[in-house]
C-alpha positions as CSV (number, residue, x, y, z in Angstrom):
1,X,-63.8,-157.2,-26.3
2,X,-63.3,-153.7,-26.5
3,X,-60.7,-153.2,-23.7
4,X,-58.7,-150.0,-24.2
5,X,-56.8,-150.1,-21.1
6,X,-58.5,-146.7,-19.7
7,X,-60.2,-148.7,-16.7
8,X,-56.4,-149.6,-15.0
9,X,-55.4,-147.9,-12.3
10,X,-52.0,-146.6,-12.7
11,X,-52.0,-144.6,-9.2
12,X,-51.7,-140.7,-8.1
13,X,-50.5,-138.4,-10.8
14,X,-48.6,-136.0,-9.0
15,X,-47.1,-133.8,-12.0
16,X,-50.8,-133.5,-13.2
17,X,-51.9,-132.3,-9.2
18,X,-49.1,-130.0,-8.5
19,X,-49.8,-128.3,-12.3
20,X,-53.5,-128.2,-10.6
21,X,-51.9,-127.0,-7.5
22,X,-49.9,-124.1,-9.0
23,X,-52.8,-123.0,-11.5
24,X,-54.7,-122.5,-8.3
25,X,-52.5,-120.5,-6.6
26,X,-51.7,-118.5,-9.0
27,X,-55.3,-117.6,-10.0
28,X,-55.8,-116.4,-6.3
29,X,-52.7,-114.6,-6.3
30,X,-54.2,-112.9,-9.6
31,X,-57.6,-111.9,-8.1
32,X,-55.6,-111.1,-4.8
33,X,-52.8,-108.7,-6.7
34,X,-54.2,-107.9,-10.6
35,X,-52.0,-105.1,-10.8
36,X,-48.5,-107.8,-10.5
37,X,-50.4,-109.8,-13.0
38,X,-50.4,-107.5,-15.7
39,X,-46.6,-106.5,-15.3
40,X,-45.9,-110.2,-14.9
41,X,-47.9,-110.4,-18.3
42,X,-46.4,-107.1,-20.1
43,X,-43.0,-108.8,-19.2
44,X,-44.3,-112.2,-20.8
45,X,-45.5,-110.3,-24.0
46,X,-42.4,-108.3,-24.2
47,X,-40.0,-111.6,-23.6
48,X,-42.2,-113.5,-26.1
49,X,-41.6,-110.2,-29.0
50,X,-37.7,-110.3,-28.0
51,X,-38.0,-113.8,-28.9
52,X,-39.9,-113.7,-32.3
53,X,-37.8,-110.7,-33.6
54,X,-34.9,-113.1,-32.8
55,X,-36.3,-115.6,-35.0
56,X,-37.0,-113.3,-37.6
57,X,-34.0,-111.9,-37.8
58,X,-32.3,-115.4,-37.2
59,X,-34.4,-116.5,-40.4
60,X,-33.6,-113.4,-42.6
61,X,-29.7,-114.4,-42.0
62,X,-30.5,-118.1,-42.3
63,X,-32.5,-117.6,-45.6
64,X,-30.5,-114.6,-46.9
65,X,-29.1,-116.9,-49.4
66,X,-32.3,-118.5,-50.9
67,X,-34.1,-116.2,-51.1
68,X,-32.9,-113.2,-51.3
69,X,-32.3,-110.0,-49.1
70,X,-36.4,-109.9,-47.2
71,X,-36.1,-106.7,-45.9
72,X,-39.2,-107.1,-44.6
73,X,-38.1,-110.4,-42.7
74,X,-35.1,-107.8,-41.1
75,X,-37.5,-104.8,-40.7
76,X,-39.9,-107.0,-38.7
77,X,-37.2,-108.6,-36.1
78,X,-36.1,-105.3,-35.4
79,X,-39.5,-103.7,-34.8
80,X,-40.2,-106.5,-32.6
81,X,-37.8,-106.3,-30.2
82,X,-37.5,-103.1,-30.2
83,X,-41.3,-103.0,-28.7
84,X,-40.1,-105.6,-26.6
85,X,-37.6,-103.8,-24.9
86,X,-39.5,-100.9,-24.7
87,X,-42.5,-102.9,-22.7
88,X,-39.7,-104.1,-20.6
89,X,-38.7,-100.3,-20.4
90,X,-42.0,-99.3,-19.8
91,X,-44.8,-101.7,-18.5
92,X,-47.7,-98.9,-18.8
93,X,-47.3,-98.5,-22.4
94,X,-47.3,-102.4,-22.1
95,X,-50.3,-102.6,-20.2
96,X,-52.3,-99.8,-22.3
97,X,-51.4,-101.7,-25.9
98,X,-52.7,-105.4,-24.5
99,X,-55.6,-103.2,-23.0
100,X,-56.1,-101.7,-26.9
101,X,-55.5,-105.0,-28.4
102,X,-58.3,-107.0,-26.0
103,X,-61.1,-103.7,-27.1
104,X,-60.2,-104.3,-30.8
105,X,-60.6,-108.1,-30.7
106,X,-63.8,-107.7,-29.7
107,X,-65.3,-105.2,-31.8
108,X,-63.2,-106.8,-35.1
109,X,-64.9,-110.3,-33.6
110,X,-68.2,-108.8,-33.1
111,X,-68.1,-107.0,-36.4
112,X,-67.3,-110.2,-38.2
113,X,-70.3,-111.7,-36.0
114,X,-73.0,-109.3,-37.3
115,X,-71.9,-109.9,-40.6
116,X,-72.8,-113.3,-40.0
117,X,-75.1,-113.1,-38.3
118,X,-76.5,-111.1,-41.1
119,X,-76.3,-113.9,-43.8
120,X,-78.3,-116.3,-41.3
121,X,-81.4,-114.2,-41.8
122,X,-81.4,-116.4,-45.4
123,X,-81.5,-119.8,-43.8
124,X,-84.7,-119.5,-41.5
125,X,-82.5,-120.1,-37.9
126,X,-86.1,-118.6,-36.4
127,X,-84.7,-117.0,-33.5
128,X,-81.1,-118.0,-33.5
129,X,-80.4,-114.7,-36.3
130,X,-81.9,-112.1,-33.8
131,X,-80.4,-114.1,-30.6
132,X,-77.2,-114.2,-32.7
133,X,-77.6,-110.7,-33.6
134,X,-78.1,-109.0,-30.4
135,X,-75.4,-110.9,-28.4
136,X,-72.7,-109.6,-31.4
137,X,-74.4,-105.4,-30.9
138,X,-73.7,-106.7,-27.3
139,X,-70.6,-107.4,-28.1
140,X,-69.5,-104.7,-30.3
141,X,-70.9,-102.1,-27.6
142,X,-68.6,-103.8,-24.9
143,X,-65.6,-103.4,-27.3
144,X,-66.5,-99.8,-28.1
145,X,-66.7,-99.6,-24.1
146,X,-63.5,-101.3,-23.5
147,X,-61.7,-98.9,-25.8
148,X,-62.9,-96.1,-24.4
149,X,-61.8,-97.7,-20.5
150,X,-58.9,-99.1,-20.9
151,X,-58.4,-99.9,-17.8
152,X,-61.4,-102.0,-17.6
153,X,-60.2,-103.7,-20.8
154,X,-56.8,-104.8,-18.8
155,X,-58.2,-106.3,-15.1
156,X,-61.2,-108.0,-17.5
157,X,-58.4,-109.3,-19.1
158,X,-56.1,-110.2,-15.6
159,X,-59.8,-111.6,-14.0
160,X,-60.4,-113.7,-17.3
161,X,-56.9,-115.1,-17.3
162,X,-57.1,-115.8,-13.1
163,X,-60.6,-117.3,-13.9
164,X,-59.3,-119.8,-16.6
165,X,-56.7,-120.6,-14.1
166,X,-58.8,-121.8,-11.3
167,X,-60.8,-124.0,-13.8
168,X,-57.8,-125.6,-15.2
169,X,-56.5,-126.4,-11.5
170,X,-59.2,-127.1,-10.2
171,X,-59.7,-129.7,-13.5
172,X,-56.1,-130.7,-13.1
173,X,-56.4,-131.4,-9.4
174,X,-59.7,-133.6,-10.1
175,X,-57.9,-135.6,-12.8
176,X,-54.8,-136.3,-10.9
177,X,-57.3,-138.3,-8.1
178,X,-59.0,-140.0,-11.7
179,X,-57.5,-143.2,-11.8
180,X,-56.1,-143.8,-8.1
């Protein structure tokens, strides 16, 4: 009656398996070589700015007309890739900003947790406010910790993207076999 066509088989996926495949292999090469992971994601962030600095400026000269001069539309494209090009320039500097940007995250996270977690104590969670609490302090002091150790901040971050990895191939590689 309710037949939605999910029970067919429709055979091996293999662009879902090699996706698995290539997750895998590169979340070992990740734990294996975290160091060519982070330039190979400076480069990415430093590609992706080029790119969005494009589009602002492309938008500033596409909507010139409309809107008016946006100077801060123009301002913004240029900032962006010049950052950009100086990550390309210099992948420490590269490195040490994502490393800044992954400490500030969590303590601006955790901040906005405790406040929260703060407005809970109204609604009688019983222990879910001081659970809720204590894992946002927790939270905060790993931040503080993680700006203070950059360095930490930057392999938790290569080790977190290389973790994720494995998952989704390993995910990938059990869907592909799904529906054989």
């Amino acid at each position: 009656m309710f037949d939605s066509g999910y029970n067919e088989k429709r055979g091996f996926d293999w662009g879902v398996f090699i996706a698995g495949v290539i997750s895998v292999v590169l979340s070992i090469f990740l734990f294996a070589n975290p160091g060519k992971g982070l330039r190979g994601l400076v480069i990415v962030l430093a590609v992706l700015l080029i790119m969005q600095g494009s589009a602002w400026i492309s938008m500033y000269a596409g909507f010139h007309g409309i809107f008016g001069p946006s100077w801060t539309t123009l301002l913004s494209g240029i900032f962006d890739i010049l950052i950009g090009i100086f990550f390309l320039w210099d992948n420490k500097v590269g490195a040490y900003t994502i490393a800044i940007l992954v400490a500030i995250w969590f303590i601006v996270d955790s901040v906005i947790g405790i406040v929260f977690a703060w407005h809970l104590r109204f609604f009688e969670t019983g222990w879910y406010f001081f659970f809720n609490l204590l894992l946002n302090i927790l939270g905060l002091v790993v931040g503080v910790m993680l700006l203070l150790r950059p360095v930490i901040a930057v392999l938790s971050t290569i080790y977190l993207i290389a973790i994720y990895l494995m998952i989704f191939g390993i995910n990938e590689i059990a869907l592909a076999f799904m529906h054989r």
